[in-house]
C-alpha positions in Angstrom: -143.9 239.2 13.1 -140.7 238.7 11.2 -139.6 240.8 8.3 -140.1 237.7 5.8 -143.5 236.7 7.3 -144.5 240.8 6.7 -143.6 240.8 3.1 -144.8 237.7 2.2 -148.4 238.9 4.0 -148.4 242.5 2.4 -147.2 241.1 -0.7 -150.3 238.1 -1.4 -153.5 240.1 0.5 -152.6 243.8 -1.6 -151.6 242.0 -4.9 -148.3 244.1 -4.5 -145.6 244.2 -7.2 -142.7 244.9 -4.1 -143.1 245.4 -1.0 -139.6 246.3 1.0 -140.2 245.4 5.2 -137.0 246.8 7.6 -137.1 245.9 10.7 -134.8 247.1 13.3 -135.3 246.1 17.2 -139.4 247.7 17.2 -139.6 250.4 14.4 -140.4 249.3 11.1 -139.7 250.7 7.6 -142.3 249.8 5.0 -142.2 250.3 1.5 -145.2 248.8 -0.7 -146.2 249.5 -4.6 -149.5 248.1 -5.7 -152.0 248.8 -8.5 -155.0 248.7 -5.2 -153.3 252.5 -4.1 -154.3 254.0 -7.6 -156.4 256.8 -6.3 -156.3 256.4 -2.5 -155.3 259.3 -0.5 -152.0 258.9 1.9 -154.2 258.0 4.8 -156.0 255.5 3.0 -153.0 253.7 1.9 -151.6 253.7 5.1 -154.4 252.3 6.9 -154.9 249.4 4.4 -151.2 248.5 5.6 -151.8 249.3 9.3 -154.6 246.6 9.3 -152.0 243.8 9.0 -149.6 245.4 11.5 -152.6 245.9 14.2 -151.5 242.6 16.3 -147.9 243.5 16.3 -148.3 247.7 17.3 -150.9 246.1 20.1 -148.6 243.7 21.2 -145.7 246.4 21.5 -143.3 244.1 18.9 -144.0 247.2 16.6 -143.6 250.7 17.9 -143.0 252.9 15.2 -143.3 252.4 11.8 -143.1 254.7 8.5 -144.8 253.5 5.8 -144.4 254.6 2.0 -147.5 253.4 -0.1 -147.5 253.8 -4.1 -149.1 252.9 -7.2 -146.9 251.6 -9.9 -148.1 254.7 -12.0 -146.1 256.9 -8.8 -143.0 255.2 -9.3 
């Protein structure tokens, strides 16, 4: 999946207010601030995102990937 087509996902199915995607050859750099983390552990957060990157990690496009997930009260 392509940077663009990542953002564009995370940004419309968690309601985000920014979502930053960095891709570079298989690792991915993901930055996301939406209201639906308010009160979700880090785990929790992370796996909400994970579930749209399932299909690229299985497919090896994605091999590592560091995620940063915040509420807009975090910022």
């Amino acid at each position: 999946m392509e940077a663009d087509a990542l953002k564009e996902l995370l940004t419309l199915e968690l309601s985000a207010e920014s979502v930053e995607v960095s891709l570079d050859g298989d690792r991915a750099a993901i930055i996301v601030v939406a209201d639906v983390f308010e009160g979700l552990s880090r785990v929790k957060r992370q796996q909400m995102i994970y579930r749209y990157l399932n299909d690229s990690i299985t497919s090896g496009a994605i091999h590592a990937v560091t995620i940063t997930a915040k509420a807009p009260s975090e910022r």
